[in-house]
VOGU-3710 file (C-alpha; in Angstrom, 3 decimals, decimal comma):
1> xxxxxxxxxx> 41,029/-42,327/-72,357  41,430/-39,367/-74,672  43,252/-36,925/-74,292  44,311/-33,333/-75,599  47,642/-33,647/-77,994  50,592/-32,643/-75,833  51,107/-29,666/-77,695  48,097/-28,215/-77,103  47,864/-28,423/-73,449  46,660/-25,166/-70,851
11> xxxxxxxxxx> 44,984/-24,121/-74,737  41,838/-24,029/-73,100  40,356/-21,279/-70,496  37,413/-21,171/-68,480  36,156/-17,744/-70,587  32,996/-18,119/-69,768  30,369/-20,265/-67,503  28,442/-23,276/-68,440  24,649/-23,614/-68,386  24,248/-24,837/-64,682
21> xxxxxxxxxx> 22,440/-27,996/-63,400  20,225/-28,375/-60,546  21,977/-28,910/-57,416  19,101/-31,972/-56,773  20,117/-33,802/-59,535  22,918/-35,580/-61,026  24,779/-34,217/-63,620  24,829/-36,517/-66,703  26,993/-36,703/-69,541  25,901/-36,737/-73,003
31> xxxxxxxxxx> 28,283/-39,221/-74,979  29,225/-37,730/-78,620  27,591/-38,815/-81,235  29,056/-38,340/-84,802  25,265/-39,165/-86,353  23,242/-36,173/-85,481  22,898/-33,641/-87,611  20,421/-30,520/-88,330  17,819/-31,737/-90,508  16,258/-28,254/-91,123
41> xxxxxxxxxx> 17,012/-25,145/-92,059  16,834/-23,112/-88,220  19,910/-25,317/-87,013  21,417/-25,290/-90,425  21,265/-21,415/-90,289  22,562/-21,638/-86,712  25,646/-23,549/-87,622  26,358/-21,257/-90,450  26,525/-18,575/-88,119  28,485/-20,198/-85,251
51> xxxxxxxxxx> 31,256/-21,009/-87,947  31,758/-17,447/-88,918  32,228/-16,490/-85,896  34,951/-18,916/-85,479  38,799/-18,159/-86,407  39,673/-19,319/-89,662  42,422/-22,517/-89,385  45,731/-21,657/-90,439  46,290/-21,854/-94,249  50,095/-21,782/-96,001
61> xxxxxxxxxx> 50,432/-18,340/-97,183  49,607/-18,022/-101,014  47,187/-20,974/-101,191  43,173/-20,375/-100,865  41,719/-22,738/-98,155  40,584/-26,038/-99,918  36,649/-26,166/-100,397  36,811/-30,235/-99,009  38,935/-29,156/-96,171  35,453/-25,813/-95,489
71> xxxxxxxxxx> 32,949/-28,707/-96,116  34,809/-31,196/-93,446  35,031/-28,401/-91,017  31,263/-27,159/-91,635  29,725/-30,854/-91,270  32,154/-31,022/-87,708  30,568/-27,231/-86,300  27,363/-28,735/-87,183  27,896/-32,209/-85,488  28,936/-30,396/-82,630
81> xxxxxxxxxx> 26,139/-27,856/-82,309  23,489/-30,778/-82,613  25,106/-32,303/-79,994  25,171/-29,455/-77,425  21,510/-28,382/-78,610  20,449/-32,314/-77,215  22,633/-31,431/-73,841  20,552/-28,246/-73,392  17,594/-29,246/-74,619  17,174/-32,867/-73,783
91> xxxxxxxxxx> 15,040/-33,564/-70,661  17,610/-36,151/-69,573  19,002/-32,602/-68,335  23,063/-33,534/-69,383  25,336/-31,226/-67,914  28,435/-32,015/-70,397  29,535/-33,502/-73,670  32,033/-36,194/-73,923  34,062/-35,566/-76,780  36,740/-38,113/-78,139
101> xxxxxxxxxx> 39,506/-36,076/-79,051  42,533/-38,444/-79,819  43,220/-39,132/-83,303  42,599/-42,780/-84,371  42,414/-44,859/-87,604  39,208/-44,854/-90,084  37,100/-48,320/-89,637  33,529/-49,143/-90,154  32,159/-47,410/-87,176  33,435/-44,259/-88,366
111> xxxxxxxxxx> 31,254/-41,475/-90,454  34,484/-40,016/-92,058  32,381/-37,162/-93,089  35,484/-35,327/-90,835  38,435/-36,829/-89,075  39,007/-36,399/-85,012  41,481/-33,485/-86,483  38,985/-31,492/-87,657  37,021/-32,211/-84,853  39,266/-31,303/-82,496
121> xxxxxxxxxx> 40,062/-28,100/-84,477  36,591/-27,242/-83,926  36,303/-27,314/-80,594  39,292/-25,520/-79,745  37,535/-22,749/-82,042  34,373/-22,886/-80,114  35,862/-22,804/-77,098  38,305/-19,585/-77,960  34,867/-18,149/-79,353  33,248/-18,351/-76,057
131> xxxxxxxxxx> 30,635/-21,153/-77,347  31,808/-23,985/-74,905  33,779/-24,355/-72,236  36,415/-27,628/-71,973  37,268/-29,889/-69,316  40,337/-31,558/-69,871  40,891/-35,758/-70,029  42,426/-37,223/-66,965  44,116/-40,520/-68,325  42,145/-43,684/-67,513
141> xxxxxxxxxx> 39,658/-41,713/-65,853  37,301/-39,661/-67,910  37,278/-38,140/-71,219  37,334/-34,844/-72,782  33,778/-32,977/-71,662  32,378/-29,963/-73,055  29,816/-27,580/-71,542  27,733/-25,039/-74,029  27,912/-21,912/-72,381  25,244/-18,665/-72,303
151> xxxxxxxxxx> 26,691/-17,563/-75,544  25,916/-20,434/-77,278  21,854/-21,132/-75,688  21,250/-17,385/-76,572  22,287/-18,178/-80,020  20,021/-21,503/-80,039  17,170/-19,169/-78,781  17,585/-16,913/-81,427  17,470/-19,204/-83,944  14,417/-21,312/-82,429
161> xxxxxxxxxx> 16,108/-24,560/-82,893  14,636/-27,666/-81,171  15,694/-31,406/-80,269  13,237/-31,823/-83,363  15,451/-30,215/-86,049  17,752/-32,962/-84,926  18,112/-35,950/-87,319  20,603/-39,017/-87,957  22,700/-39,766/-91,015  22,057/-42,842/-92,569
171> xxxxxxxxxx> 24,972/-45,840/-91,985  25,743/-46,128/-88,429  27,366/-49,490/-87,315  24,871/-51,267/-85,532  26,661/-54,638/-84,847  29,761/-53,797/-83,065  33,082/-56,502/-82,073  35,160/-55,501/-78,787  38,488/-57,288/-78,284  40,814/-56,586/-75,402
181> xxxxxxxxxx> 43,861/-54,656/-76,154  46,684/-55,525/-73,535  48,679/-52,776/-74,148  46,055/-50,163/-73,148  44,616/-52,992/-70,724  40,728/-51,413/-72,228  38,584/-52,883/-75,317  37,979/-51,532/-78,330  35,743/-51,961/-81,618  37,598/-53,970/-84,434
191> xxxxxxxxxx> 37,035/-54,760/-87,640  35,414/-57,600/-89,209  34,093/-59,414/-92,336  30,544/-59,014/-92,553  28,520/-62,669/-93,284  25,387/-63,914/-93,510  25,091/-63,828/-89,766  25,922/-60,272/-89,152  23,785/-59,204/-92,274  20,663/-60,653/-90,133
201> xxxxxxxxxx> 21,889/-59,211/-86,912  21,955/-55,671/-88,448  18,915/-55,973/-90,412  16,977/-56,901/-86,580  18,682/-53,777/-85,529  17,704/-51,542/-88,249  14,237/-52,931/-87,743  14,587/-52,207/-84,142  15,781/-48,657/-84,293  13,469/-47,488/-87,449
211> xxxxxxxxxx> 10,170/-48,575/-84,647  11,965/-46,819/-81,916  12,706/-43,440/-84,422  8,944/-42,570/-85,101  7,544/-44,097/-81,468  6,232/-41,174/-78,988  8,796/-41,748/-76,020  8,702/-38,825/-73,129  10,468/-38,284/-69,959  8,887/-35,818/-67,859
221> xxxxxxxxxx> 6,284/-35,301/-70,396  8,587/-33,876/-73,078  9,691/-35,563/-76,223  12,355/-37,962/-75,677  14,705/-36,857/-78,834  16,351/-38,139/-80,336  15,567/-41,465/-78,361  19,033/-42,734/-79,280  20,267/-45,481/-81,737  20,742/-48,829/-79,891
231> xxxxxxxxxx> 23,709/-50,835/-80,911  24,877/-54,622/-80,044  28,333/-54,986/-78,799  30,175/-58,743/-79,389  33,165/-59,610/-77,408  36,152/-61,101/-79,085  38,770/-62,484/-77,042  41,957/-60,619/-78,511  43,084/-58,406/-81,533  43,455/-60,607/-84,233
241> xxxxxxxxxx> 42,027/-64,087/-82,318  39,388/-66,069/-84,129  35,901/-64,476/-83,343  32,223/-64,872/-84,311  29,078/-63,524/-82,771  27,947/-65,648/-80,027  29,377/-63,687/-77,412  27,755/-61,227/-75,118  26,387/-58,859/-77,739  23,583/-56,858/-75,147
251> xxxxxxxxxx> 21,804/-53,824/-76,367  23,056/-50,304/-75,783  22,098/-47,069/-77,040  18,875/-46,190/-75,621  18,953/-43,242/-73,441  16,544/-45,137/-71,024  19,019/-47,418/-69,947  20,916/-45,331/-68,082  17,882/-43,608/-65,650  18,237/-44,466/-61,891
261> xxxxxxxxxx> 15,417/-46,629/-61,390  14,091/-43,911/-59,203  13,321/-41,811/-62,666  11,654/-44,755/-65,237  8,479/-43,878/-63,637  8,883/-40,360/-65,501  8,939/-42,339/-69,104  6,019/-42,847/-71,452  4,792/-44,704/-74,209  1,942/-42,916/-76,001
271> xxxxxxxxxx> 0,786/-41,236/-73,565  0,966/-44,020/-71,199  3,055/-44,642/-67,749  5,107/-47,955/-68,252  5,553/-51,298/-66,421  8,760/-53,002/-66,011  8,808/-56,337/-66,949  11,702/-58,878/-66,709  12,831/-62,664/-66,999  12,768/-63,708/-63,566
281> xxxxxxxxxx> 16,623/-64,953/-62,415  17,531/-64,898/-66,638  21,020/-65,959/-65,824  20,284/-69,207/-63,866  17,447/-70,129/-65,939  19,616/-69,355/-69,086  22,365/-72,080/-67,596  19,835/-74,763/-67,151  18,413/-74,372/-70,255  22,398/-75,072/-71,753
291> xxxxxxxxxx> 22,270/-77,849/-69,648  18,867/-79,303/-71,120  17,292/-79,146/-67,272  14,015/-77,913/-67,083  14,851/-75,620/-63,953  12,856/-75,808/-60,542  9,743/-73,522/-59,468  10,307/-70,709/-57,537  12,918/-67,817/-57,203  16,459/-69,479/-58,403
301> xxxxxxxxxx> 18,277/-67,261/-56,297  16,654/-68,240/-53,075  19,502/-69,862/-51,585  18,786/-71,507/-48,064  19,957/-69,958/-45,458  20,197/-66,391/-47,422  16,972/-65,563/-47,092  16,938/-61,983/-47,038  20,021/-60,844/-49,249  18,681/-61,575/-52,526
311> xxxxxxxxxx> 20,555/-58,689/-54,142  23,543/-58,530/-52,860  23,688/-63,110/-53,548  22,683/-62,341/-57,151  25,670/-60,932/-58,722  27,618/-63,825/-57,046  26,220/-66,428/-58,289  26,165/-65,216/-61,852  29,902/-64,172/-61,475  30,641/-68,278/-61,115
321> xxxxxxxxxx> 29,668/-68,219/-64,976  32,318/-65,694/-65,866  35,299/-67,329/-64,463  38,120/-69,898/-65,812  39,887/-70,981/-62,504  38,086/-71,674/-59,033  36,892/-67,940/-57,209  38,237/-68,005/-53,460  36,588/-64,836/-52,348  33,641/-62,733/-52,234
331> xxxxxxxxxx> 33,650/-59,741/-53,901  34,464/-56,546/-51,654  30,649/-55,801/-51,893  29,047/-59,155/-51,301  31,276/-59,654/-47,783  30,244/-56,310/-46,772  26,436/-57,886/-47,391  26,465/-61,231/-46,667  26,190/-62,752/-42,854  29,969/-62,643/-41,947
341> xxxxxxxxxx> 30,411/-66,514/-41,665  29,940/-66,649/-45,436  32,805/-67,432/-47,282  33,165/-67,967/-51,348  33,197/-71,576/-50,738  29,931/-71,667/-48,602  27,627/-69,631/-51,528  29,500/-71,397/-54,056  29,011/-74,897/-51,928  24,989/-73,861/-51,578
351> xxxxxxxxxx> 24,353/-73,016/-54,904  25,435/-76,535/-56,001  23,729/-77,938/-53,660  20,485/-76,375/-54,936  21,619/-76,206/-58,679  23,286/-79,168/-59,270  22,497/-79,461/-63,149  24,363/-76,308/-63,412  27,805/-76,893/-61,935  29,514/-78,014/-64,976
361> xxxxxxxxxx> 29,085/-74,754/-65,880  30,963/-72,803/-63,196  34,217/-71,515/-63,758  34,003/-72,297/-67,034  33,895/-68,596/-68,408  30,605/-69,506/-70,070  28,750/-66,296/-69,171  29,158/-64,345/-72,277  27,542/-66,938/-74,407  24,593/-66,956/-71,862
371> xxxxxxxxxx> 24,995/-63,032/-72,842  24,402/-63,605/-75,994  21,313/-65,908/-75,535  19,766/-63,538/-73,374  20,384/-60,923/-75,917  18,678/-63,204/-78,519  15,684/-63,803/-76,595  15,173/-59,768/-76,130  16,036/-58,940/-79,574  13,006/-61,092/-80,720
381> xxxxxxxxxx> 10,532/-60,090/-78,270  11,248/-56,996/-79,189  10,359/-57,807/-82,919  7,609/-59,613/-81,993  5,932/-56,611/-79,765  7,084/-54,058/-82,741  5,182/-55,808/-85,562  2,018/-56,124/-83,669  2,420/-52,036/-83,054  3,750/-52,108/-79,558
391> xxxxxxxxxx> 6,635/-50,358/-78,584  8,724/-51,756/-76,049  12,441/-50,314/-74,595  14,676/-52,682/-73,706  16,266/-52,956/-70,063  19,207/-55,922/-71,158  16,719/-59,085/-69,742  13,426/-57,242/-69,719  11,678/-54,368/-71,156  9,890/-51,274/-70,063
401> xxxxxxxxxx> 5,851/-51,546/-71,822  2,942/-49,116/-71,726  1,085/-50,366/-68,684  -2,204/-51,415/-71,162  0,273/-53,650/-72,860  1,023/-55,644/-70,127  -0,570/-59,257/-70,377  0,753/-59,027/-74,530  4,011/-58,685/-73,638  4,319/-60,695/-70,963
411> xxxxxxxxxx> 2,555/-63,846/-72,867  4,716/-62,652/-75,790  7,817/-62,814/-73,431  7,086/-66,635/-72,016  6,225/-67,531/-76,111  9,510/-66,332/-77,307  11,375/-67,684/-74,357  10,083/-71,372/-75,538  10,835/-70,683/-79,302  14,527/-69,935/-78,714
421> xxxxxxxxxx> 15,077/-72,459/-75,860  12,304/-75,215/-75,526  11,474/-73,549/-72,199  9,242/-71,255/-70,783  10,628/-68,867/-69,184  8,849/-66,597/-66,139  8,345/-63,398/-66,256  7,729/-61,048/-63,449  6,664/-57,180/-62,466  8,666/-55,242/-61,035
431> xxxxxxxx> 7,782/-52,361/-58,498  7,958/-48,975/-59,789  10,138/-47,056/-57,800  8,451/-43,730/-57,341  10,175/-40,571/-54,735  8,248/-40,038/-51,412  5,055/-37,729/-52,143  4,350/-38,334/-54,902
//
């Protein structure tokens, strides 16, 4: 995780106190986002007046500051101020701002309008100014967060800046690669030779996020902006191993994803309250369909003798897809779950016996390429729903729609399911979770 350079440690004091959260709800953390920027002149003027009020870096006495090295730290104040203006303002109610503050090399994901330096200059500015308060990494465990404090919203009231002054610069990656780095035993983006396939893969996405950019998405009734850029992250088995694109590569981005189910009900499209529609057991079906096995009727995770502990038997029988030698235990969670005279052997031992097309496939570490089929699927029935003016967010193997747009995207779901795979695949409702009275 990142962390503060060492000689810059106990740099930071709590001067002054963050914007507080309701003690009902969650805090959530707002994940940097190099992108934003002001695209009028309120947060413009805002910025301007943030960074004078900011000590000037450190300059070698008899040289005048360099005008790139102004214009780098101007576009960083102003990153940062968009960003805290979307923790204030945005009705996802954030409490924080995760910042990355260790220094790391340029690659394609990067803006390099400013390096993490500058950044990181900035901050400690802000924070001596009184415009943010900083809670330190903890190795491993969470990163640098940032909290705007009453200095800073009385400045954004002054101005009368809003989420909509807020706008993206054009380039963002879209189509990212993970690889495993041993050494730091986490993954991380790497670079890679664009081709023919990743040229189609971005062009979905920009497709995908230009729809998304213009739709009317609200939480709570208030605009949902900026809605977020979504993104599809690869997996590639090392640094430096061969790699293509045909593993995992789910959606992310979307600030909708990460809502307790509890709070979707609060979304809308248009005006509209939304349904939540999904592939039913994706996973499964996805393995038969590698097999060639039209799969049976009925709910694929209905193992006999389980009746009753759907949820906690789901993630177990996906997890025999992601592993290369033979699983001799439930996870911690499932054994807590399951009827105690359940072993790994017995669900494993049951699910063959129901699913016996599919057991060449376990242990066979074949679940990120069912990933990336999945991921396929959504991607075009997401393209589909978009071209015939219907905006859809996606929810990895389903997608929340405006309740009149129901039967359309479901039929469009079970059509696109038998274009990619020769199957169709079902598609059911699910409940919308809703807290008591209302």
């Amino acid at each position: 995780m990142d962390q503060l350079p060492a000689n810059n440690k106990g740099r930071f004091r709590a001067n002054a106190e963050p914007i507080p959260v309701p003690s009902s709800e969650s805090p959530r953390v707002l994940h940097w986002d190099e992108w934003l920027f002001g695209d009028a002149g309120r947060i413009a003027a805002l910025a301007e007046e943030v960074a004078s009020l900011l000590l000037p870096p450190a300059v070698t006495p008899g040289r005048a500051p360099r005008s790139d090295a102004a214009q780098r730290r101007r576009l960083a104040v102003e990153t940062l101020v968009a960003n805290l203006i979307v923790v204030i303002q945005s009705p996802m109610r954030y409490a924080s701002l995760a910042v990355p503050m260790a220094s790391t090399k340029g690659s394609r994901y990067d803006r390099r309008a400013f390096s993490r330096e500058v950044l990181r200059a900035c901050v400690m500015a802000m924070h001596e100014a009184g415009f943010l308060t900083v809670t330190e990494a903890i190795f491993r465990q969470q990163r640098t967060t940032v909290s705007p404090t009453e200095s800073f919203r009385l400045l954004v009231q002054k101005h009368g800046v809003t989420l909509g002054d807020i706008g993206r610069v054009l380039g963002c990656e879209t189509i990212e690669l993970w690889a495993a780095v041993p050494k730091h035993q986490r993954k991380e983006r790497i670079e890679y030779r664009d081709t023919q396939e990743t040229e189609r893969l971005r062009a979905a996405m920009e497709t995908i996020n230009t729809h998304l950019s213009s739709a009317d998405i609200r939480y709570g009734g208030q605009p949902l902006h900026p809605v977020g850029h979504l993104v599809r992250k690869f997996r590639a088995g090392g640094v430096g191993e061969p790699h293509g694109f045909n593993l995992h590569g789910r959606l992310y981005g979307g600030v909708w994803e990460t809502l307790p189910k509890s709070q979707r009900h609060l979304l809308t499209i248009d005006g509209e309250e939304l349904c939540d529609l999904d592939f039913s057991a994706m996973f499964v079906r996805l393995a038969y369909c590698r097999q060639g096995v039209q799969p049976p009727a009925g709910d694929l995770y209905a193992i006999p003798g389980l009746a009753g502990f759907r949820t906690a038997l789901k993630p177990v029988v996906n997890s025999l897809f992601f592993r290369q030698k033979e699983a001799t235990r439930l996870p911690a969670e499932a054994r807590e779950a399951l009827p105690g005279d359940w072993t790994m052997g017995r669900v494993k031992a049951a699910v063959a016996a129901l699913h016996p097309a599919i057991v060449p496939l376990f242990d066979t570490n074949v679940g990120m390429e069912l990933f990336a089929a999945e991921a396929e699927i959504l991607v075009a029935v997401l393209l589909a729903l978009f071209a015939a003016g219907i905006t859809a967010l996606n929810m990895h193997d389903g997608i929340l729609v405006a309740q009149s747009k129901r039967k359309y995207a479901m039929e469009t779901m079970r059509r696109v399911s038998f274009e990619k795979t020769g199957f169709v695949f079902e598609v059911s409702e699910k409940s919308v979770i809703r807290p008591l009275g209302e």
